[in-house]
N, C-alpha and C positions, 0 to 999 in steps of 0.2 A: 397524804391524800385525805383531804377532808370525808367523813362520811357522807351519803347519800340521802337526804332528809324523807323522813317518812318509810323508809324500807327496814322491812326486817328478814332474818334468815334465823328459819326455824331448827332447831338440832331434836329429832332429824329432820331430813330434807321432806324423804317420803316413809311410809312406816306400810308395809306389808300385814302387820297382826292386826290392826283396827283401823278406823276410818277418820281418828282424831284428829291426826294431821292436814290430814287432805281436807276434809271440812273445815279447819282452821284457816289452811292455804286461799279457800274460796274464799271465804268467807272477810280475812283480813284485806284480802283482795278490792272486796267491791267497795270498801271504805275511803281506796284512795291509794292506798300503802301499798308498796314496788314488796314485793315477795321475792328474795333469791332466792337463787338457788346454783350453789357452786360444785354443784356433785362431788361434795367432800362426806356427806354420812347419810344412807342411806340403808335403813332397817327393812330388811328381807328374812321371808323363810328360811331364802337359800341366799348365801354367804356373797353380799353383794361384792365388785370389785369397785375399790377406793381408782377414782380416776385421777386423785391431784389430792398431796397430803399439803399445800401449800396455797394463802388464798388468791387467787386472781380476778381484778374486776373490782366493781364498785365497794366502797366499804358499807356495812349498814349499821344506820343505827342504831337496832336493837339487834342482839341477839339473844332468839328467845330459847332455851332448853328442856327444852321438855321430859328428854330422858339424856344424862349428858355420859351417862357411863357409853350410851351407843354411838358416842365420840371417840371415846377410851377405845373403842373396840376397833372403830372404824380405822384410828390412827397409832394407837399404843398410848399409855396415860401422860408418858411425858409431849409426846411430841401433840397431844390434844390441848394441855396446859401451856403449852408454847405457844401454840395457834391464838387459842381464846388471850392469852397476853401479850399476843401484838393486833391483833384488833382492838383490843384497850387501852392502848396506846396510843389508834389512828381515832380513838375519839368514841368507838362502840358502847352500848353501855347495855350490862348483860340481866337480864330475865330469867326467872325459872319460876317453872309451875311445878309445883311438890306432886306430881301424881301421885309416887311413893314415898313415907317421910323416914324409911330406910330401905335398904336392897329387901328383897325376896328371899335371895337366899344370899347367905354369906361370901360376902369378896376381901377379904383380908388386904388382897393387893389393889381395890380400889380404894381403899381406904383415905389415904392421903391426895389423890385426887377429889375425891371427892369434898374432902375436908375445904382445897386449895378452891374449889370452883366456889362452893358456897363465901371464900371469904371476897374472891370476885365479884359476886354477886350483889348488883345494885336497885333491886325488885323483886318480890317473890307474891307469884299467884298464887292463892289458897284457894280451897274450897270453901270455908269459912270459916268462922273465929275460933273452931274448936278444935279445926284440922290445924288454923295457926299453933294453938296454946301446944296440943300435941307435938307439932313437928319442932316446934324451940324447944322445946325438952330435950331433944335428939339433935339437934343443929343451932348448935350457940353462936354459931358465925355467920347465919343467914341476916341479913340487912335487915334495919328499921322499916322504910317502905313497905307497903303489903298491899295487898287487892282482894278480897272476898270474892269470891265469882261462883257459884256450884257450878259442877260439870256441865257444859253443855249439853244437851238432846240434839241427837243424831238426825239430820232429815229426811228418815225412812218415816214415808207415810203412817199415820198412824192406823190401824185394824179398822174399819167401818163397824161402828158395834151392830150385834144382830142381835134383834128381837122376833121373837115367835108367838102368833095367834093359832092357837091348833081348837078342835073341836069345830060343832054342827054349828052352821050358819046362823042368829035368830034374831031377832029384833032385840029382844034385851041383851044382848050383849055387845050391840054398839059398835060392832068391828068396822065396819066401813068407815063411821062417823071419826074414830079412833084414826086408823090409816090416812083419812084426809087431813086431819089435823096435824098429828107428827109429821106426814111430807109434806104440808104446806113449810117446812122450817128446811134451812140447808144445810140439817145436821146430817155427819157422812156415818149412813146407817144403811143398813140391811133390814126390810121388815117383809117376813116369812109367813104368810097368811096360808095355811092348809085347812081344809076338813070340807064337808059335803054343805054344799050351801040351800039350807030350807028356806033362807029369805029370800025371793026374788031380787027385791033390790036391792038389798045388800049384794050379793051378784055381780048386778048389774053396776055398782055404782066401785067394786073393787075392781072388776074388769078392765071400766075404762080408766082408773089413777092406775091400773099395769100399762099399758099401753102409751101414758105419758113421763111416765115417773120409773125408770130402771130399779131404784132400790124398791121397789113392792114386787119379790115374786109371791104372786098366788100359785095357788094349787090345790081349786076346788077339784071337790069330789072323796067318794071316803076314805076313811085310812085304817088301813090295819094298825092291830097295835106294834108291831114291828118294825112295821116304817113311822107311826108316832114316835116310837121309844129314838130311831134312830135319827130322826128331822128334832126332835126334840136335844140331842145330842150335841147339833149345830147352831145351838142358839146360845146369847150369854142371860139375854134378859127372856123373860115368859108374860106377856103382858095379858092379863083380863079385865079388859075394860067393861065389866058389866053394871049396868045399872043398880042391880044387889049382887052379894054374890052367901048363896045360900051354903052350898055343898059342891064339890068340885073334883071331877075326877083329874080333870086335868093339873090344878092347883097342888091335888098330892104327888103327880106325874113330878109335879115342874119342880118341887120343896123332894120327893126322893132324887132327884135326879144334879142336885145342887145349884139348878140355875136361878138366877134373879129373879125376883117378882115383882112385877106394878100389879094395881089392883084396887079396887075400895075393900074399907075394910070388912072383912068376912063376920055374918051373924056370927055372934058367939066370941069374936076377937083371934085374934092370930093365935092368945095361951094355947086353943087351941089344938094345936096344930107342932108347938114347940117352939123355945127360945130364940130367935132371928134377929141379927141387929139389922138398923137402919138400912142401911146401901143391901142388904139380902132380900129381905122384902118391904118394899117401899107401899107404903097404904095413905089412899084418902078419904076421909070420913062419908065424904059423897061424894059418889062421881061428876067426874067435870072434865073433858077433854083437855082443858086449858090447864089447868090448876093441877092434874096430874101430870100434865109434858112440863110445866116450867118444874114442879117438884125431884122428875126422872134427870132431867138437865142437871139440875143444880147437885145431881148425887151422881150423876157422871162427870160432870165437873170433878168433884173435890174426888174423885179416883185417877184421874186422870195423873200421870206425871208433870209435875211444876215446874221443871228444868228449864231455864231460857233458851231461848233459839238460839244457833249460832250466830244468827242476822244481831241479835241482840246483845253478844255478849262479844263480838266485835267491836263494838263501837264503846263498849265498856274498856276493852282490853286495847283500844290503843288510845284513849284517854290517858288510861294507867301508863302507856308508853310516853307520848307528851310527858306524864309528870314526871318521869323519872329523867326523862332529858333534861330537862330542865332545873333538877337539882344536881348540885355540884357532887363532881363524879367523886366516889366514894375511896379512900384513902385504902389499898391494901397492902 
């Protein structure tokens, strides 16, 4: 039976401990590519039952392994080497991604299995060049081919970063002007405006951007220091957008208390105050609502995690599929 072009069948099918697979499954999905699934291995907390040690149904082309010992387990190590060597037979041609570039903890009796899968093996995923050099050290029978890929990032939302304005309402300090400017952008943020408002229209002008704009809770009116110390708690960044910033009790609040700081830079200079890298507290020579939000961007940026999407590292990973089909299947 010729294989099934374009489909893969992932080992395992479905995995219980993390979300790898299933994201995977989606994700290989909206590409194009038929995803089996023959409920032959299936990673659970609790000790799934093997429905068919035998394959039935389309053959696929790839088969990819992502953890192949929970084959071993599913079916016993001979009768999982048996398996994988009549699919490559009917034309399959097998994948692995090195999560680990040995067991965890020691299997003596997989040993030889695992030896046998790797010499099967006609493509191997890496994380990148360094995980390759590593894991050939430890596996001299994994194939030529190879794919760089890092880990994908998960599609859990990422945290809305919070920012916090605390202290007395005033004109020099520009909070309104500040809050208009960063939610005019549709960066997915939290900004916490508390303290007792002396400006009128500062006021008036935070009031109405709560009432259109969800991420601005205000919360005029005064604040003990208790519930500062503790709104203070819930923020990542401390922002003091003031026109100078002379002395600040809030500023030593926000630098003991560990959180981030935007700000201009303080008379006297940050020495100050103590040693602070870059992304702890972010300073501009003069204030500028503009020129301070692209500065906080560009250092949230490079904190942020790099990892590709799964949307993106699909279209990578059955690329790397094509090519290995496409070369002549590997002599074991």
């Amino acid at each position: 039976m010729p294989t099934t072009p374009a489909s893969v069948w992932q080992v395992p099918e479905t995995c219980g401990w993390n979300d790898y697979v299933r994201e995977a499954d989606q994700a290989l999905a909206s590409t194009g590519w038929i995803v089996l699934r023959p409920d032959i291995c299936r990673d659970t907390p609790s000790p799934a039952v093997v429905a068919r040690t035998t394959w039935t149904g389309p053959i696929p082309a790839i088969a990819h392994l992502h953890w192949p010992e929970k084959l071993a387990a599913a079916l016993g190590p001979e009768r999982a080497l048996a398996l994988m060597g009549e699919l490559r037979q009917e034309g399959t041609r097998i994948v692995q991604t090195l999560h680990n570039l040995a067991p965890h903890e020691p299997r003596p009796d997989l040993a030889r299995f695992r030896a046998a899968i790797d010499v099967m093996t006609d493509g191997v995923h890496f994380f990148s060049a360094e995980h390759e050099r590593v894991a050939r050290e430890h596996r001299p029978a994994l194939p030529i081919p190879a794919l760089h890929l890092p880990h994908p990032r998960y599609s859990t939302p990422e945290p809305a970063i919070s920012i916090g304005c605390f202290g007395r309402l005033r004109p020099y300090k520009r909070t309104a002007e500040f809050a208009a400017a960063i939610l005019a952008g549709d960066d997915e943020l939290r900004l916490l405006v508390a303290g007792h408002p002396d400006d009128v229209e500062a006021d008036r002008r935070l009031r109405a951007i709560a009432e259109g704009d969800t991420r601005l809770d205000y919360r005029p009116g005064f604040l003990p220091v208790a519930e500062f110390r503790h709104l203070l708690a819930t923020v990542e960044w401390v922002a003091l957008p003031y026109g100078q910033l002379h002395s600040s009790g809030v500023l030593v609040e926000a630098l003991q208390a560990d959180r981030r700081v935007l700000s201009v830079a303080p008379v006297g200079g940050t020495a100050l105050y103590g040693t602070y890298d870059h992304d702890r507290w972010l300073t501009v020579p003069v204030w500028n609502e503009q020129a301070a939000i692209r500065a906080w961007r560009s250092t949230v940026s490079q904190s942020r995690i790099a990892l590709p999407t799964w949307s993106d590292a699909a279209g990578t990973l059955v690329d790397f599929y094509s090519a290995v089909i496409a070369t002549p299947p590997r002599r074991s």
